[in-house]
KEMARTOR-796835 format. One line per 4 residues: number of its first residue (from 1); for each residue x, y, z of N, C-alpha, C, O. Coordinates in nm, 2 decimals, padded with zeros to 4 digits, always signed. Example, Ala and Ser with C-alpha at 12.3 -4.5 7.8 and 13.67 -1.06 7.14 Angstrom:
2
1	+01.32 -00.57 +00.78 +01.23 -00.45 +00.78 +01.32 -00.33 +00.78 +01.42 -00.33 +00.85; +01.28 -00.22 +00.71 +01.37 -00.11 +00.71 +01.29 +00.00 +00.79 +01.34 +00.11 +00.80
This chain:
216
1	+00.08 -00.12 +00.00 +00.00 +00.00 +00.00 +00.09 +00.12 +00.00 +00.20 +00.11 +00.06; +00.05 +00.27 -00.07 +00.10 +00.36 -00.04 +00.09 +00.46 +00.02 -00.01 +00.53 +00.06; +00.23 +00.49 +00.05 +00.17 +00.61 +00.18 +00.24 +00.76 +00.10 +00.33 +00.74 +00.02; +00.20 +00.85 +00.11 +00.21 +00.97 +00.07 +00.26 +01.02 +00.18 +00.23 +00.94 +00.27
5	+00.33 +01.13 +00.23 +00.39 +01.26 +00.29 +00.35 +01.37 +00.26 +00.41 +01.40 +00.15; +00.24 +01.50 +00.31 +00.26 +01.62 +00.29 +00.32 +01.75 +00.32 +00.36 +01.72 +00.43; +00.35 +01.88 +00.29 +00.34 +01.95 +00.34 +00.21 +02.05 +00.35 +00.14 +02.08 +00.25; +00.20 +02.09 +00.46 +00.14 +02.21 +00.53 +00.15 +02.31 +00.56 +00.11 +02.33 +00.68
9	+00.21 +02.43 +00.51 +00.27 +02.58 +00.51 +00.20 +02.63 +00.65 +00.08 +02.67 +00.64; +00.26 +02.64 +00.77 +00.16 +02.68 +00.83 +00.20 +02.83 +00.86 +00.26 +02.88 +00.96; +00.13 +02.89 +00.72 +00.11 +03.05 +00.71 -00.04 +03.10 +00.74 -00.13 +03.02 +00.74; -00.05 +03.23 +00.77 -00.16 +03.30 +00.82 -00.28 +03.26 +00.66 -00.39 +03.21 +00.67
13	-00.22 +03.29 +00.54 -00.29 +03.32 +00.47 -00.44 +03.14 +00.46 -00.57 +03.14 +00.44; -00.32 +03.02 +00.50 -00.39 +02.90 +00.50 -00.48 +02.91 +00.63 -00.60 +02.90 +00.63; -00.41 +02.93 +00.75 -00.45 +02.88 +00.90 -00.52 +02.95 +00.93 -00.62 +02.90 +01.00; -00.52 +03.11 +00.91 -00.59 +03.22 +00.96 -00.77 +03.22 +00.90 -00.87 +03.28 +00.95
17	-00.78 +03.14 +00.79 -00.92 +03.13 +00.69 -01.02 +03.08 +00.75 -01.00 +03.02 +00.85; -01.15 +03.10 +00.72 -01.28 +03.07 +00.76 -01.24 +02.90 +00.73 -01.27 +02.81 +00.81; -01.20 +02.88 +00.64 -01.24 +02.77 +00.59 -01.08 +02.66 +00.57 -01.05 +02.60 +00.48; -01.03 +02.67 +00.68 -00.89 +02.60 +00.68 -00.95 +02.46 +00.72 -01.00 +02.41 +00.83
21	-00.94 +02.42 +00.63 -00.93 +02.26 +00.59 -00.89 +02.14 +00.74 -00.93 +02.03 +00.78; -00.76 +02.25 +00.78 -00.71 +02.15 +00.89 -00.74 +02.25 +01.03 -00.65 +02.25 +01.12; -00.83 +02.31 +01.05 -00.85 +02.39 +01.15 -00.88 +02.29 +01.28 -00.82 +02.31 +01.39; -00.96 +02.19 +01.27 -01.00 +02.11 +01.37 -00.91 +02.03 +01.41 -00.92 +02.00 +01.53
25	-00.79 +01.98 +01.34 -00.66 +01.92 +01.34 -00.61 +01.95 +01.46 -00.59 +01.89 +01.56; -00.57 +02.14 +01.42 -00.46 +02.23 +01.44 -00.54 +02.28 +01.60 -00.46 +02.32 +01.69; -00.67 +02.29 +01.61 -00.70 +02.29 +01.77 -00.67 +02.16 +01.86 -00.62 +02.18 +01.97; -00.69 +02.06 +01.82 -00.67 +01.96 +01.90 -00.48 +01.95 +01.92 -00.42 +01.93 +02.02
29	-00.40 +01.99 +01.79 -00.27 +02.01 +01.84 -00.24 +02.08 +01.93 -00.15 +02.06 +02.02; -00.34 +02.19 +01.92 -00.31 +02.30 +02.02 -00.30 +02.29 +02.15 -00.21 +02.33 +02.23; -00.42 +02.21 +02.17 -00.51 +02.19 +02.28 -00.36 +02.06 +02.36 -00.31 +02.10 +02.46; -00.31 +01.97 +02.32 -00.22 +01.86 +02.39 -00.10 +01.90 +02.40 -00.02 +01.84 +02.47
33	-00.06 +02.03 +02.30 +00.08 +02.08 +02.34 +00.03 +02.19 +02.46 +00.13 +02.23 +02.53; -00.07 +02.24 +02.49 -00.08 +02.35 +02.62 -00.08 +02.24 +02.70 +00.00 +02.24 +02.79; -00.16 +02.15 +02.70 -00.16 +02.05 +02.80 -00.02 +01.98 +02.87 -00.01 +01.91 +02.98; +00.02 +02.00 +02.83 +00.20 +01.92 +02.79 +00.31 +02.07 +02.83 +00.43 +02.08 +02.84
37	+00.21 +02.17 +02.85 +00.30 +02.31 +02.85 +00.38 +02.36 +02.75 +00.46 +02.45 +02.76; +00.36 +02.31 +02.65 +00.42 +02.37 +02.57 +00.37 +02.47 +02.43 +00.25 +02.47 +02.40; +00.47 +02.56 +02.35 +00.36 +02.68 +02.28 +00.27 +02.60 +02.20 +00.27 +02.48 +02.20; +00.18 +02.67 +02.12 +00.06 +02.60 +02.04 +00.17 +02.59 +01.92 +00.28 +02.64 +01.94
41	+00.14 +02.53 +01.77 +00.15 +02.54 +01.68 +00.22 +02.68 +01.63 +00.14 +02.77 +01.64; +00.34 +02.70 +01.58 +00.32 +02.86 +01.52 +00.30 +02.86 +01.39 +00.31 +02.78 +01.30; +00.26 +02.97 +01.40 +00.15 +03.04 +01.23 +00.22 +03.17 +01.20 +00.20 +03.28 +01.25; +00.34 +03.14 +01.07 +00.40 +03.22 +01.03 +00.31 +03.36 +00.93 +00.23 +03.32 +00.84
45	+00.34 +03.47 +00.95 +00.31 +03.58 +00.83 +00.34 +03.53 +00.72 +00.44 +03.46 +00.71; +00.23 +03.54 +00.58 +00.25 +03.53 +00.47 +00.41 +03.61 +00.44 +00.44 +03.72 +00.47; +00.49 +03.51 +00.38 +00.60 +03.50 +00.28 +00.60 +03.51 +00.16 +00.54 +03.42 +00.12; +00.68 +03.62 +00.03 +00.66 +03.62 -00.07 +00.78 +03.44 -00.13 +00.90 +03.41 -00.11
49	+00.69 +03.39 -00.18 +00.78 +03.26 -00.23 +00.67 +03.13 -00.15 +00.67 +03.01 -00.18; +00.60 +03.17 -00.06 +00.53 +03.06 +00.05 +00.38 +03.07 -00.01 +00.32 +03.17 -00.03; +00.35 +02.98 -00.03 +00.17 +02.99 -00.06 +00.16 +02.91 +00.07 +00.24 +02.86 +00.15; +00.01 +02.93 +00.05 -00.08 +02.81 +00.17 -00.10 +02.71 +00.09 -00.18 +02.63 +00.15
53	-00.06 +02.67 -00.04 -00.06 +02.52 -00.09 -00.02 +02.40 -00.03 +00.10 +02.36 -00.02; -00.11 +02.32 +00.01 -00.04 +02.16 +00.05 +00.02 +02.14 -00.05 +00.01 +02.22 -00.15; +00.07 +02.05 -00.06 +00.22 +01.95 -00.18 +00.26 +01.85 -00.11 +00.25 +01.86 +00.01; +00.31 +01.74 -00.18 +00.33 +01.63 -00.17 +00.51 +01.65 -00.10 +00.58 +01.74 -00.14
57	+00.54 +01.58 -00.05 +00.69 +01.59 +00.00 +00.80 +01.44 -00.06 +00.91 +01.44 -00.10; +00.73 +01.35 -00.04 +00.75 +01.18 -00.05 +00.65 +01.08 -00.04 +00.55 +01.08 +00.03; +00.69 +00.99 -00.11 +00.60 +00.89 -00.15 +00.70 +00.74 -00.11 +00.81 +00.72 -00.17; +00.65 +00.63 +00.00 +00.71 +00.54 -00.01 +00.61 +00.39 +00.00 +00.53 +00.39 -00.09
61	+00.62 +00.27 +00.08 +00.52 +00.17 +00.06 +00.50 +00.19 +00.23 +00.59 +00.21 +00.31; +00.39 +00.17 +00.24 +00.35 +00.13 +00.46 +00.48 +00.01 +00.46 +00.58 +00.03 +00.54; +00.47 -00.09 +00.39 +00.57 -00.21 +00.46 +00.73 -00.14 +00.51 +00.80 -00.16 +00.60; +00.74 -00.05 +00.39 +00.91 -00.01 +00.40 +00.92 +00.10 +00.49 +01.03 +00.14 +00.50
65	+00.81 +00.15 +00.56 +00.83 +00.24 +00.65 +00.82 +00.18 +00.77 +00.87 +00.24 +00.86; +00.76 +00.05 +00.79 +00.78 -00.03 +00.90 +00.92 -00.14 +00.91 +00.95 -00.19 +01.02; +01.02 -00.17 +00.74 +01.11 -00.22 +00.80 +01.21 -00.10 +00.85 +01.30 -00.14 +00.92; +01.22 +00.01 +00.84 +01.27 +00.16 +00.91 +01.24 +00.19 +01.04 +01.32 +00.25 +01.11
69	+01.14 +00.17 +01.08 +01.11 +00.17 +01.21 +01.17 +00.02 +01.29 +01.26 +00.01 +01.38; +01.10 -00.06 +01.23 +01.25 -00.19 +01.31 +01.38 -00.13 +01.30 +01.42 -00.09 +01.41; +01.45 -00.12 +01.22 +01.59 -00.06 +01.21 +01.63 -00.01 +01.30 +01.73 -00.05 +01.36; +01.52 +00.14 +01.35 +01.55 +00.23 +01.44 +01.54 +00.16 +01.62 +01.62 +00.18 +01.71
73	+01.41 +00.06 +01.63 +01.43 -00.02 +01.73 +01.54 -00.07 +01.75 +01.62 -00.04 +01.84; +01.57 -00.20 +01.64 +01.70 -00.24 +01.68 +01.80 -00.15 +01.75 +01.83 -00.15 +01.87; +01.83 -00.07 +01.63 +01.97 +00.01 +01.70 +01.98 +00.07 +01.82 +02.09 +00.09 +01.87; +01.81 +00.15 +01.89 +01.81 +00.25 +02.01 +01.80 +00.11 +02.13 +01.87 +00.13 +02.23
77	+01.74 +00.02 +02.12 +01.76 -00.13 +02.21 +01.93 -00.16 +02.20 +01.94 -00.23 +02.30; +02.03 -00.16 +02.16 +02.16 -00.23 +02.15 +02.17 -00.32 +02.06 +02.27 -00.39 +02.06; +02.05 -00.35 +01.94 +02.10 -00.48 +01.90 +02.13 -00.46 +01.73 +02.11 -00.37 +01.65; +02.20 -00.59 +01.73 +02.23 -00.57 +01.55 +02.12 -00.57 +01.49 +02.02 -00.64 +01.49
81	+02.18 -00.44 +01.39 +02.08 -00.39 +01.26 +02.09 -00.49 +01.17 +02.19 -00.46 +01.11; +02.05 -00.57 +01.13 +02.00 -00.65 +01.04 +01.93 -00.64 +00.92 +01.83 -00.57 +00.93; +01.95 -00.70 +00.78 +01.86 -00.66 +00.67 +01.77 -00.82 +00.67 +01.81 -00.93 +00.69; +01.66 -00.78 +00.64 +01.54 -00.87 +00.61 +01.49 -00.82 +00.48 +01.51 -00.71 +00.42
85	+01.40 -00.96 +00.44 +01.32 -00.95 +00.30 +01.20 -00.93 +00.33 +01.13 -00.90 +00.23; +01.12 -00.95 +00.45 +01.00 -00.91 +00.50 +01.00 -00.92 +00.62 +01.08 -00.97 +00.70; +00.84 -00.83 +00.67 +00.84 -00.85 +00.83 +00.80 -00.94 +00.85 +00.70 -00.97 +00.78; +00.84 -01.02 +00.94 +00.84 -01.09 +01.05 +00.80 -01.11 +01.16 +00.71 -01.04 +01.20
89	+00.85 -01.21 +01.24 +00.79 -01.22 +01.39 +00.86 -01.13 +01.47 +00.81 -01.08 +01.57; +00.98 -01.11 +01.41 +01.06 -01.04 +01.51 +01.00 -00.87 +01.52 +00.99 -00.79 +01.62; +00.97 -00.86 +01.41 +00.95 -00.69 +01.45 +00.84 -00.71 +01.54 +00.82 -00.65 +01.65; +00.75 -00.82 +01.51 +00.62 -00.81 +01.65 +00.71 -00.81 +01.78 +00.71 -00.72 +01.87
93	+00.76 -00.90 +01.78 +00.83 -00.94 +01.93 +00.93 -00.80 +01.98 +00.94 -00.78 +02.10; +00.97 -00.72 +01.89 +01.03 -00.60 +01.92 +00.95 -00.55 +01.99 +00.97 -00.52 +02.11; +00.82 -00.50 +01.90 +00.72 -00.38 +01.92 +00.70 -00.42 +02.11 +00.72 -00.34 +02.20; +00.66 -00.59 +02.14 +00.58 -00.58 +02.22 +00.72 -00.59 +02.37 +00.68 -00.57 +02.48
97	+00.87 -00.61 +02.36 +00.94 -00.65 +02.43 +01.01 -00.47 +02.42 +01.11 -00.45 +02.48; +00.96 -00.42 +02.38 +01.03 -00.28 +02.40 +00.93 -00.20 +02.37 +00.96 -00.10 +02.30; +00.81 -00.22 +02.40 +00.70 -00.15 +02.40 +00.72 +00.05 +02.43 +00.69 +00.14 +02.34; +00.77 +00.08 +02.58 +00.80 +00.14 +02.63 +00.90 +00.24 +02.56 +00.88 +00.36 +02.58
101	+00.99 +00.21 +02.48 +01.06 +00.25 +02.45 +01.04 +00.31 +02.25 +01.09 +00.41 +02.20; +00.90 +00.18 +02.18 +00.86 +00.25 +02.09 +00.77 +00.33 +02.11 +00.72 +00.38 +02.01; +00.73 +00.37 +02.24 +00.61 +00.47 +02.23 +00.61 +00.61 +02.29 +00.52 +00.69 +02.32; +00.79 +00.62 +02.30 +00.88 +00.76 +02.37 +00.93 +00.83 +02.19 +00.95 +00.95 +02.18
105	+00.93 +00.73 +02.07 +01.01 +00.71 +01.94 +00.85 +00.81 +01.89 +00.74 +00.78 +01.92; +00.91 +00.93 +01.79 +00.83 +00.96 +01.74 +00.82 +00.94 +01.58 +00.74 +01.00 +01.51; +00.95 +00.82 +01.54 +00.96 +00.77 +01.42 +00.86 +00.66 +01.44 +00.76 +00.68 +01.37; +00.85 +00.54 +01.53 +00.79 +00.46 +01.56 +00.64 +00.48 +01.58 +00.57 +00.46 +01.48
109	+00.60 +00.54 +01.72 +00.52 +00.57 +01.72 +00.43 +00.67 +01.70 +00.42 +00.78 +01.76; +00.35 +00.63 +01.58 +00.26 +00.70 +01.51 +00.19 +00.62 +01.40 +00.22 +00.52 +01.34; +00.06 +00.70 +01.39 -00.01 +00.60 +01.29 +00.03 +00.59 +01.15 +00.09 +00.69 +01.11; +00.03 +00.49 +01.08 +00.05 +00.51 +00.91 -00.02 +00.55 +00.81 +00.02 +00.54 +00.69
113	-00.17 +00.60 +00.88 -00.26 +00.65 +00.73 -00.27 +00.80 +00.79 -00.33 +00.87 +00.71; -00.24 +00.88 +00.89 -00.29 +01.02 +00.94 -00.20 +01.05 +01.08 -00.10 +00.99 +01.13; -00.24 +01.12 +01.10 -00.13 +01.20 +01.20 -00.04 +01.33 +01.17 -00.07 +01.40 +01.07; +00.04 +01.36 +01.22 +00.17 +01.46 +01.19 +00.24 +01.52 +01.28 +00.18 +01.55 +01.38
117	+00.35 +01.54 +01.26 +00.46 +01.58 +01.24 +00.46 +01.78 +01.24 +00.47 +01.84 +01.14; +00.44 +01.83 +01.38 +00.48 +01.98 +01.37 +00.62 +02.03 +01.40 +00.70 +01.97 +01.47; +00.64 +02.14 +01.36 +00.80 +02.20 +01.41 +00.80 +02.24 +01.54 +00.85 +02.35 +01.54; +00.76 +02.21 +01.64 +00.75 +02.22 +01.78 +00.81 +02.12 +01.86 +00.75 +02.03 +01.90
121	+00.97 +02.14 +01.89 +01.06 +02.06 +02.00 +01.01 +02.00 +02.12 +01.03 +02.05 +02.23; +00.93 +01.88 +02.11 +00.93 +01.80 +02.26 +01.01 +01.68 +02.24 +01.05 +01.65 +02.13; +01.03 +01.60 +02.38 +01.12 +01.49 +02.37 +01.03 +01.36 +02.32 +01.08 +01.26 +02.27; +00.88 +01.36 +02.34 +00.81 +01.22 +02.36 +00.67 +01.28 +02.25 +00.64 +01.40 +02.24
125	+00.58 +01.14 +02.16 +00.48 +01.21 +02.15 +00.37 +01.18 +02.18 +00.33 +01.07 +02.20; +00.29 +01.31 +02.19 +00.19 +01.38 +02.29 +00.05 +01.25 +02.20 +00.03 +01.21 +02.09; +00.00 +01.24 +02.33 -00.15 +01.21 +02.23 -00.29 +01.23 +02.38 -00.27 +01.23 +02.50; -00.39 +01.22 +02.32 -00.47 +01.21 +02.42 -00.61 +01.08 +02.34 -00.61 +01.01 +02.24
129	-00.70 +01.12 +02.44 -00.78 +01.00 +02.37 -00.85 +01.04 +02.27 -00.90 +00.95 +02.19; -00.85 +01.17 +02.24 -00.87 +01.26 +02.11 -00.79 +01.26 +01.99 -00.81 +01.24 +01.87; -00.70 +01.28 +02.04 -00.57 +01.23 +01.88 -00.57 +01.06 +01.88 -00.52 +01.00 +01.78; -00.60 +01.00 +01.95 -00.57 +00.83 +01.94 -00.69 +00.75 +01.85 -00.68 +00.65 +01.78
133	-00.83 +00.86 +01.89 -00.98 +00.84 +01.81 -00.95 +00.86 +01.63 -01.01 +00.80 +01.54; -00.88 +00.92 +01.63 -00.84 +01.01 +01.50 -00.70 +01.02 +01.40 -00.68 +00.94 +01.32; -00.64 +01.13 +01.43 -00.51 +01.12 +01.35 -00.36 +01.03 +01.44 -00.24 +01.01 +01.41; -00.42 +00.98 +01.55 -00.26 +00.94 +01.63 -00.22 +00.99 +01.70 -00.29 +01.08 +01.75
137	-00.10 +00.95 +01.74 +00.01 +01.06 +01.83 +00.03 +01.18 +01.76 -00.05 +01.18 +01.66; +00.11 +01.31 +01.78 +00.16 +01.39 +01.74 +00.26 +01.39 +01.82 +00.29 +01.38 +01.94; +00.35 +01.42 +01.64 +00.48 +01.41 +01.66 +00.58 +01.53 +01.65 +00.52 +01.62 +01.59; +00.72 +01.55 +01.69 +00.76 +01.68 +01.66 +00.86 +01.65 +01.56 +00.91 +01.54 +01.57
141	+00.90 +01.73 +01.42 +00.93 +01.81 +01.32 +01.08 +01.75 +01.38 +01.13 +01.64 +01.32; +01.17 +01.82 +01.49 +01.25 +01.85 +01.51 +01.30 +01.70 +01.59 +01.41 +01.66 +01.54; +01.26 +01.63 +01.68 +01.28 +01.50 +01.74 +01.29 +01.42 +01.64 +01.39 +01.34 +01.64; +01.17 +01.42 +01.51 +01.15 +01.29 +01.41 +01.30 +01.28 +01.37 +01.36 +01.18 +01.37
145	+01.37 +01.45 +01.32 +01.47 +01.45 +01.25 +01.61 +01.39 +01.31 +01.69 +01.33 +01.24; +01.62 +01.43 +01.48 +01.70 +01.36 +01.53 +01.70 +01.22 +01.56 +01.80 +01.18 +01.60; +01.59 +01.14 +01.53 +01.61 +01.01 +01.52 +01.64 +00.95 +01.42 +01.69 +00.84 +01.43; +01.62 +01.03 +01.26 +01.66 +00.99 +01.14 +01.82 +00.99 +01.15 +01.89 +00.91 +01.10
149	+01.86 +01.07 +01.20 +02.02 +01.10 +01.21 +02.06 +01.00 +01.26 +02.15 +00.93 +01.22; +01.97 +00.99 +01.39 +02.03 +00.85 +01.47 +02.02 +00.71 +01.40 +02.12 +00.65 +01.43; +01.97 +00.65 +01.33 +01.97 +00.58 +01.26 +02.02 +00.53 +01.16 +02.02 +00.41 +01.14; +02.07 +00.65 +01.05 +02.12 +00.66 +00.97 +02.26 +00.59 +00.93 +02.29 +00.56 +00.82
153	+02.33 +00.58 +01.04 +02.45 +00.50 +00.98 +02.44 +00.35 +00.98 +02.50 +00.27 +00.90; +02.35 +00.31 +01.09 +02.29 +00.21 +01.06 +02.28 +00.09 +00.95 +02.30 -00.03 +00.96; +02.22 +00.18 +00.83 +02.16 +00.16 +00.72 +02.21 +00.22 +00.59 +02.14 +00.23 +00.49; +02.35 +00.26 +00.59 +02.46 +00.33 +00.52 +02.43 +00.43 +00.48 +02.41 +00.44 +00.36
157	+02.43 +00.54 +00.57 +02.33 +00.71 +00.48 +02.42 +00.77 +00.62 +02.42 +00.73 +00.73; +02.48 +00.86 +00.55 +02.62 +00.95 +00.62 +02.46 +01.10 +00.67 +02.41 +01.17 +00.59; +02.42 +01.10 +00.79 +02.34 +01.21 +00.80 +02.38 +01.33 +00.77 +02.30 +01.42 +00.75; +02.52 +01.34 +00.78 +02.58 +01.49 +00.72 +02.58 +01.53 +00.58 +02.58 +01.64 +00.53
161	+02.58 +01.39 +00.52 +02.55 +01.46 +00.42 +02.50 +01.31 +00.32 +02.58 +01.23 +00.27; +02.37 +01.31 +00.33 +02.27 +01.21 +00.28 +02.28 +01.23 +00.16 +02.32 +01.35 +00.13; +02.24 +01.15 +00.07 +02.21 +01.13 -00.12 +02.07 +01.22 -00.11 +02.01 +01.26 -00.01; +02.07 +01.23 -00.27 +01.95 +01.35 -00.31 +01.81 +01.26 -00.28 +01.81 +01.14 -00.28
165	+01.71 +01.33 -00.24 +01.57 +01.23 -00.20 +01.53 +01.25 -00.29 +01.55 +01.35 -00.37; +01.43 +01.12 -00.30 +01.38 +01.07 -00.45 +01.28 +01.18 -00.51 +01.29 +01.27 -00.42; +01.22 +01.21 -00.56 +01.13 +01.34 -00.63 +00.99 +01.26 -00.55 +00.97 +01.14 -00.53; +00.88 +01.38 -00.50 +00.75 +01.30 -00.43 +00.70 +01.27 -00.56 +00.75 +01.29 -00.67
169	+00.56 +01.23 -00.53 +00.47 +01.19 -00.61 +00.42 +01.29 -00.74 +00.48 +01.40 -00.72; +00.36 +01.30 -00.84 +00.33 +01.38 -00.90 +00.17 +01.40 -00.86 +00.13 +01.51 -00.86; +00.09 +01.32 -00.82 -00.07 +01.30 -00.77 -00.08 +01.24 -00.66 +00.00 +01.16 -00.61; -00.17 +01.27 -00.61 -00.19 +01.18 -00.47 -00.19 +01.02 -00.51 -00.23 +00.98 -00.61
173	-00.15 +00.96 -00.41 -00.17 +00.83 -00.47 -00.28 +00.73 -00.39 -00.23 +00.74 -00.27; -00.34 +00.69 -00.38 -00.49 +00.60 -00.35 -00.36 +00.51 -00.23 -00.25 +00.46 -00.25; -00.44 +00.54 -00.13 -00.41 +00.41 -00.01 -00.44 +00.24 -00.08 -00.40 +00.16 +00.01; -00.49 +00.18 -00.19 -00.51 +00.06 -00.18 -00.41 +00.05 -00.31 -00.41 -00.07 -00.36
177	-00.30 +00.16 -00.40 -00.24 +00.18 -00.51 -00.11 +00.11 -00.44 -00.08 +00.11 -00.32; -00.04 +00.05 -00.54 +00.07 +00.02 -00.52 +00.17 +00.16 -00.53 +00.15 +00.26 -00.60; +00.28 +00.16 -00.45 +00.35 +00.32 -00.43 +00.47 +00.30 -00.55 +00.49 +00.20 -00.62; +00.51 +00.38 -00.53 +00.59 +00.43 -00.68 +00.68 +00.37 -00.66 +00.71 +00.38 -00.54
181	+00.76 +00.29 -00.74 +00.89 +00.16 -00.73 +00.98 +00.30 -00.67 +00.98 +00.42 -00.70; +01.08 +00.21 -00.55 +01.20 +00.35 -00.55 +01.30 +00.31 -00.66 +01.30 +00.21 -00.72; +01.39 +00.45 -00.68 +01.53 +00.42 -00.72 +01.60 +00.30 -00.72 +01.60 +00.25 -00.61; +01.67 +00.25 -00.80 +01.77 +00.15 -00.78 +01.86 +00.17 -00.69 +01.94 +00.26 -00.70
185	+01.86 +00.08 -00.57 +01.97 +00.10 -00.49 +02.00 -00.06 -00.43 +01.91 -00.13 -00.40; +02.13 -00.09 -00.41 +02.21 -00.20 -00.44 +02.25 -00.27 -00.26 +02.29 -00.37 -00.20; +02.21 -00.17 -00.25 +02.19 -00.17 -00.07 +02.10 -00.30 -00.02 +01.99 -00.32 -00.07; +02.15 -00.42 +00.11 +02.03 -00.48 +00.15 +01.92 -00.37 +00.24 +01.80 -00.40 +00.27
189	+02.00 -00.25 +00.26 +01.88 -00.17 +00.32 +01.80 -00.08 +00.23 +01.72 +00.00 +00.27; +01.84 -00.10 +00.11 +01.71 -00.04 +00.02 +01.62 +00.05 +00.07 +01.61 +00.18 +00.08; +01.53 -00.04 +00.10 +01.38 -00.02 +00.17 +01.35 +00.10 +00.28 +01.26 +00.18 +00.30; +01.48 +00.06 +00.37 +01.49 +00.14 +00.47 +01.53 +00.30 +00.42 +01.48 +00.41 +00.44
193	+01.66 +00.25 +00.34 +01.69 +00.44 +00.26 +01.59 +00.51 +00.22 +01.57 +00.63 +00.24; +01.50 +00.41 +00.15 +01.44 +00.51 +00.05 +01.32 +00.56 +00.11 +01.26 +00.65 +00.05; +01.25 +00.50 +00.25 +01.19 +00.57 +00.35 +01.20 +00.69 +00.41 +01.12 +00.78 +00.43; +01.36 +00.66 +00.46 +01.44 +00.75 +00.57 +01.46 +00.92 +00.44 +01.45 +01.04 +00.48
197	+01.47 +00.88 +00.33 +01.56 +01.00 +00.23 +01.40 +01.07 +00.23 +01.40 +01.20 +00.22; +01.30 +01.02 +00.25 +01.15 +01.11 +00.23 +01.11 +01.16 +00.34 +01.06 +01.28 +00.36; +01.14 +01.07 +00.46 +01.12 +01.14 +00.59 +01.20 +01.24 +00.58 +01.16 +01.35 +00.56; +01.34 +01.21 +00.60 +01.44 +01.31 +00.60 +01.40 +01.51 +00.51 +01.39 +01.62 +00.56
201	+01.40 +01.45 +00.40 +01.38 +01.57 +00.33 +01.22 +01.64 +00.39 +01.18 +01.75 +00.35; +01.15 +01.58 +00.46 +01.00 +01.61 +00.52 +01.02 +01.69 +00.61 +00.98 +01.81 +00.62; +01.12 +01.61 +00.71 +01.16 +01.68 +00.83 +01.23 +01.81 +00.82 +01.21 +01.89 +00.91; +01.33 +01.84 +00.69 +01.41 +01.92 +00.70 +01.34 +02.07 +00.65 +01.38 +02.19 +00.67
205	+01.21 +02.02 +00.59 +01.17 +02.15 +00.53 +01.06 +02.17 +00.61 +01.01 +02.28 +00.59; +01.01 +02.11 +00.70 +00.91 +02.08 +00.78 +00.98 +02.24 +00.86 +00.91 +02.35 +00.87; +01.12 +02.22 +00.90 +01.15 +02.31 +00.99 +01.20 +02.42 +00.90 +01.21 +02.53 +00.94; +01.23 +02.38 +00.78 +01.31 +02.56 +00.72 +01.20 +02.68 +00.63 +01.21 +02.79 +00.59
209	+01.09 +02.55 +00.64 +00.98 +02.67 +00.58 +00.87 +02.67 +00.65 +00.76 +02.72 +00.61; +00.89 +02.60 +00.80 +00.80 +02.63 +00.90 +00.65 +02.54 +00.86 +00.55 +02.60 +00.89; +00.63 +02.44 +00.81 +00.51 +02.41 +00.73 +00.48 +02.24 +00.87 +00.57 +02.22 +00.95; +00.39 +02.18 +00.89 +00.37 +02.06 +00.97 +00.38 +01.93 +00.81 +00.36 +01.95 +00.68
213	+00.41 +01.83 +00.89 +00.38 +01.68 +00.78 +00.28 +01.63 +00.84 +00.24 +01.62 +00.96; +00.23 +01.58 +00.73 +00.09 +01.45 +00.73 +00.09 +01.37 +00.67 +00.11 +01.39 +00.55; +00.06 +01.27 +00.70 +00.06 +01.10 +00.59 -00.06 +01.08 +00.56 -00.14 +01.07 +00.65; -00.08 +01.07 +00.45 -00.19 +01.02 +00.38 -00.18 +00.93 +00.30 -00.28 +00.88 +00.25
């Protein structure tokens, strides 16, 4: 199945609207980061170069975002990173023997059809029984990105300075569509790169142009 990556410009011109699409989203963000003490959401002034256009950021498959999430288990548990041809028992036996530990991960924990990713610094992510009904955890922008880093040598991708990420989608792509073959890469971690290089580039603009991610 395919998962899509968006961005979300979170400018006045989108956020500030009678009719902002993600307004009900963006209060319940609101509402679990004051709870948590921390600021709401920020909502940058219109930028000349910035629309309030969603756009696609990356496109990869649900399975290969879950063998990336094992990866990152492995490695934050102590154990060897390993390449596999599919999941397995073991990633179950991960999830449920280090439970604790995927549900502090804000690569890990989070849903795979909805949720997101804002540029607001906490260490853990936030949810209540209101994001759990609905989009998931909420995750931070800036945490996701330090876990990609942490991972990353892992799975042979230098975080200083990573390969070019693959181009997103040109259309949305249907959740029951097969996702767009990645690039050739000769890697047994393939699967995991070509996850990590969309998150990665999500995360980074997530924070340089101030916008939140969402999976669809």
């Amino acid at each position: 199945m395919a998962c899509d990556l968006w961005l979300v410009p979170l400018v006045d011109v989108l956020c500030h609207t009678p009719d902002n699409p993600f307004a009900e989203e963006l209060a319940q963000y609101n509402k679990v980061l004051a709870e948590a003490g921390l600021p709401p959401v920020p909502v940058y002034q219109y930028m000349p170069g910035l629309s309030g256009e969603v756009a696609p950021v990356a496109g990869f498959d649900y399975d290969a975002l879950h063998f990336l999430r094992r990866a990152y288990l492995l490695q934050v548990c102590g154990l060897p990173v390993t390449p596999v041809d599919e999941l397995g028992g073991d990633y179950e036996q991960l999830l449920e023997m280090f439970e604790g530990t995927a549900q502090q991960s804000h690569l890990v924990w989070h849903y795979d059809h909805a949720g997101a990713y804002v540029p607001v610094d906490f260490p853990h992510p936030l949810s209540s029984d209101e994001l759990l009904a609905g989009g998931g955890p909420l995750g931070s922008s800036q945490t996701l990105l330090r876990e990609l880093e942490f991972v990353a040598p892992s799975i042979g991708i230098d975080p200083a300075n990573p390969p070019a990420a693959p181009q997103p989608p040109l259309a949305p792509t249907e959740l029951e569509e097969p996702a767009i073959p990645a690039p050739y890469d000769p890697s047994p971690f393939a699967r995991e790169r070509h996850v990590w290089l969309g998150l990665h580039a999500a995360a980074t603009r997530s924070l340089a142009q101030g916008s939140m991610i969402i999976f669809s």
